[in-house]
Structure formats: C-alpha cells, structure tokens
C-alpha positions in Angstrom: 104.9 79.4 89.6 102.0 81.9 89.0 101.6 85.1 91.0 99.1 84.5 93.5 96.6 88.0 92.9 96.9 90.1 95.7 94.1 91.4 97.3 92.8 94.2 99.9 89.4 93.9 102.0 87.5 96.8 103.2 84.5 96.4 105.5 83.8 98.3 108.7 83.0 94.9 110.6 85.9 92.8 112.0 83.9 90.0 112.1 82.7 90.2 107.9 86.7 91.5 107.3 87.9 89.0 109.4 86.1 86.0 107.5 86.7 87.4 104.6 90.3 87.6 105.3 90.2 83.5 106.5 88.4 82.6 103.1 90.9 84.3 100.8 94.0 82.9 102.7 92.5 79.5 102.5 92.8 79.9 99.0 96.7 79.5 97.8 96.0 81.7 94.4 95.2 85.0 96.8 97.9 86.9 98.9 95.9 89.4 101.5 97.9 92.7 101.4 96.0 94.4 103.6 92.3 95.4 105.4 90.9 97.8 105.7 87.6 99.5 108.7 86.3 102.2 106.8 86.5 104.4 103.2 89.3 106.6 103.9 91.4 103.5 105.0 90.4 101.6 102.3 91.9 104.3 99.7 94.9 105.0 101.8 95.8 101.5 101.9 95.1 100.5 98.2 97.3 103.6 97.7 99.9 102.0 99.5 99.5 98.3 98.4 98.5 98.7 94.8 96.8 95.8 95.2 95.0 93.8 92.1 91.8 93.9 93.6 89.7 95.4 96.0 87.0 93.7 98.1 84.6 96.8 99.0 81.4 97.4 101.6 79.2 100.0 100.3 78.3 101.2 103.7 81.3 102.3 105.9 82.1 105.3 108.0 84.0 108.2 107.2 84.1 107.6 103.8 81.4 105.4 102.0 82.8 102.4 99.7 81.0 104.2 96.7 83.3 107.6 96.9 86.3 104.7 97.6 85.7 102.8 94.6 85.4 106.3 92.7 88.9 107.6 94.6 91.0 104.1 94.0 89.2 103.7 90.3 91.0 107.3 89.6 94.3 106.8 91.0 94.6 103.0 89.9 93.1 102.7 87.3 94.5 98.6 86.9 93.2 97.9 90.4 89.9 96.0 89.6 87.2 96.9 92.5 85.3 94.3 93.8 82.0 95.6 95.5 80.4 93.2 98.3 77.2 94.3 100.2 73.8 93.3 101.6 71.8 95.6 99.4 70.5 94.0 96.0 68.1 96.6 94.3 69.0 98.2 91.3 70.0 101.4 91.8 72.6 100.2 94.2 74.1 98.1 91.0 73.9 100.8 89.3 75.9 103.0 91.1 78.8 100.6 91.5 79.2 100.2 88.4 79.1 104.3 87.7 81.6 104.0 90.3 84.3 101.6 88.5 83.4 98.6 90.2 84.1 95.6 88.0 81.9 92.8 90.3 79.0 93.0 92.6 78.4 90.0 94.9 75.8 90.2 97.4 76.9 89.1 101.1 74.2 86.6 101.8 75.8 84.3 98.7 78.1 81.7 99.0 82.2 81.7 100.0 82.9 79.9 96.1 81.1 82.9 94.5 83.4 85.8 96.3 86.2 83.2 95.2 85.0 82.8 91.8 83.9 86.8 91.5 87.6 87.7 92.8 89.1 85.3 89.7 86.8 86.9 87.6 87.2 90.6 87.7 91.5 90.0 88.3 91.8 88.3 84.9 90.1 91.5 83.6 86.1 90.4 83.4 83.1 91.8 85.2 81.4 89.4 87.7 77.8 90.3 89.1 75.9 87.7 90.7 72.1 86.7 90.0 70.9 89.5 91.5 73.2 92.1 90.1 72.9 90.8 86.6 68.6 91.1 87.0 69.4 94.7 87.5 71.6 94.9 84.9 69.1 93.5 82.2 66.4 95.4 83.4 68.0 98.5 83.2 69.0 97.7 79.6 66.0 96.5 78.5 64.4 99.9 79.5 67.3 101.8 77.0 70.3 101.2 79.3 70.2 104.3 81.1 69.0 104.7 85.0 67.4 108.0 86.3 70.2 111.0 86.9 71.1 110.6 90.4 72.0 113.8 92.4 74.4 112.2 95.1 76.6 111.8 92.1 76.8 115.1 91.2 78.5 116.3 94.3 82.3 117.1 94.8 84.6 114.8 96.1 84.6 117.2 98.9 81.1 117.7 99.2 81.0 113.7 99.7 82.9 114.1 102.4 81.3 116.6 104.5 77.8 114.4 103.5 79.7 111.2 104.8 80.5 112.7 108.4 77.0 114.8 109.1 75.3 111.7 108.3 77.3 110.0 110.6 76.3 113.0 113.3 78.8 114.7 113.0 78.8 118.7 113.9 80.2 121.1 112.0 83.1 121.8 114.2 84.2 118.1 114.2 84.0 118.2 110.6 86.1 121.2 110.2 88.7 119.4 112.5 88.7 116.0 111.0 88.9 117.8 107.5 90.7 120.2 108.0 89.1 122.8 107.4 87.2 126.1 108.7 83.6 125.8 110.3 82.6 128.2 107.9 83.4 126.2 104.7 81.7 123.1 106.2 78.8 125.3 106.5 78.9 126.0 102.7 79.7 122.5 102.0 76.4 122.2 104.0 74.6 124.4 102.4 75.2 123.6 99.0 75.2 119.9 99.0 71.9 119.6 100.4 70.4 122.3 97.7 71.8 119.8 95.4 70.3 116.6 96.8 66.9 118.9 97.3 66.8 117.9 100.7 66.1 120.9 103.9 67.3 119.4 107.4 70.1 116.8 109.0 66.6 114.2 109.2 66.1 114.9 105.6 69.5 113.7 104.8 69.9 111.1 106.4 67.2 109.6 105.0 68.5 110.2 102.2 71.6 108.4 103.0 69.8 105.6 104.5 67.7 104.8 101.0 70.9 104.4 99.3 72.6 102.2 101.8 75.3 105.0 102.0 75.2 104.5 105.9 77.7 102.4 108.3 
C-alpha cells in the first residue's frame, strides 16, 4: 500500500482551514497532520510534524506565510511548501517562489487544482496555476529577474518586529511577546523602516498592505 503524503494547512481562517482540511481528508492519498492559525504556528508545527507538504496563506498574523515558508524551507529542506492565497500579481509570485515555495494556487480556483497542485509539488515538481505561471513568463521574458525588493532584505528578526507593529502592536507588547527589551524593539524599529524607506506606523502599513503581508 502507498504512503498516503502527509500534509499540514496553515491559514488564519477556520472556515478556509477548515475546508481545506474536509477536501484533503476526502481524498484517501492525504493524511492531515496538523493545522495551523497563524505563521509562528505554522513553523512550530511543521517542526513538530515534518510533514511532506505545507499548504500556506500568505497573509497571517504574527508571522506572515512568506517569513514561514522562508523558516520551514531552512529547517526542512524536503518539506515541499505549498503557497495558497487570494493575491495573483506578480510580485507576489515572485516572492514565494524567493521564499522556497514549490506551488502557487490561487484561492478563487477549483478543489481538483489544490488536489492536483498538492500531488504535484510532493512527487518533487513545481505547480503554479494559470495565473502564477503568466507571472512567471513574464518575468522571464523581461531577463528572469524582478526588481530588488527591500522587505527581503530584513532579518529574520526584523520580520518579526515588522509582522506585530503592523498588526498595531506597541512596542511594549512587542518586547513581551518577543521577548525582548523595549529598547531593542525600538532599534528593530528604527532600522527596518530606514531599510524599507518608509517614515511613520501609516507609512508601513501601507506598505504591508501592497504586498498582501497583512492578516
């Protein structure tokens, strides 16, 4: 008998998880190992699970699915990532895929294309749907690179901090849900936004809303 692939689903609403969850179990090749409500779940339980494949929002609290994928891609590195979302432009492809994720399906499409995407990227292929692959081309046909995008030059901790003040949150929850002193959220601050060349808490969450980076 063949070893059904096990998946894990990230997405901050029960209701998407939840039907999510029903379509996979309906399917006798996929064994559900786990859910997950936000980012820093999803890691901690892929971390846990070792699952073959992750089914990923991009837009979750705490810890976006982007800085996820990056965080499961690093510590296992055979765990395909499976990115589902509403956004179809470009740059959010592109991202992903600087990300680790091996698929891209967008969430308006049908329940036989997460099911075919999910096949796809655990026998070791890339699956993007229609939309994701006219990104794709496009961006190759214009010499395969995108424009440098700041976001991704930010720490892992620096993502982080981003994450929770976009999320309103102050400094001093910050500190405490971190774990760390006001004072170094305040640098974090400080220095992320002169990266992402942005100057106030409106300026950055703009920023965050244009690249679907909030929950």
């Amino acid at each position: 008998m063949m070893a059904k692939t096990r998946v894990l689903v990230a997405d901050d609403h029960t209701m998407i998880r939840q039907g999510l969850i029903s379509i996979l179990r309906a399917q006798d090749e996929f064994e559900v190992v786990g859910e997950a409500k936000d980012g820093n779940e999803a890691v901690e339980k892929a971390l846990g699970s070792r699952p073959d494949v992750v089914v990923l929002d991009l837009s979750m609290p705490r810890l976006n699915g982007l800085e996820a994928a990056r965080r499961i891609r690093k510590a296992l590195p055979r765990t395909r990532i499976l990115v589902l979302t509403m956004h179809d432009d470009e740059e959010y492809v592109l991202r992903t895929v600087r990300a680790g994720a091996s698929g891209y399906v967008v969430k308006d499409g049908a329940a036989s294309e997460l099911v075919a995407a999910i096949r796809a990227v655990s026998a070791g292929q890339g699956y993007f749907g229609p939309q994701a692959s006219r990104a794709l081309a496009d961006t190759y046909e214009r010499g395969g690179l995108a424009p440098d995008d700041p976001y991704e030059r930010l720490t892992a901790r620096e993502r982080e901090v981003f994450q929770l003040l976009v999320e309103g949150r102050t400094n001093a929850q910050v500190a405490e849900i971190l774990f760390i002193s006001p004072k170094t959220v305040d640098n974090h601050r400080t220095h992320l936004m002169a990266r992402l060349g942005v100057h106030s808490t409106a300026e950055l969450i703009r920023f965050a809303a244009r690249r679907g980076l909030l929950a």
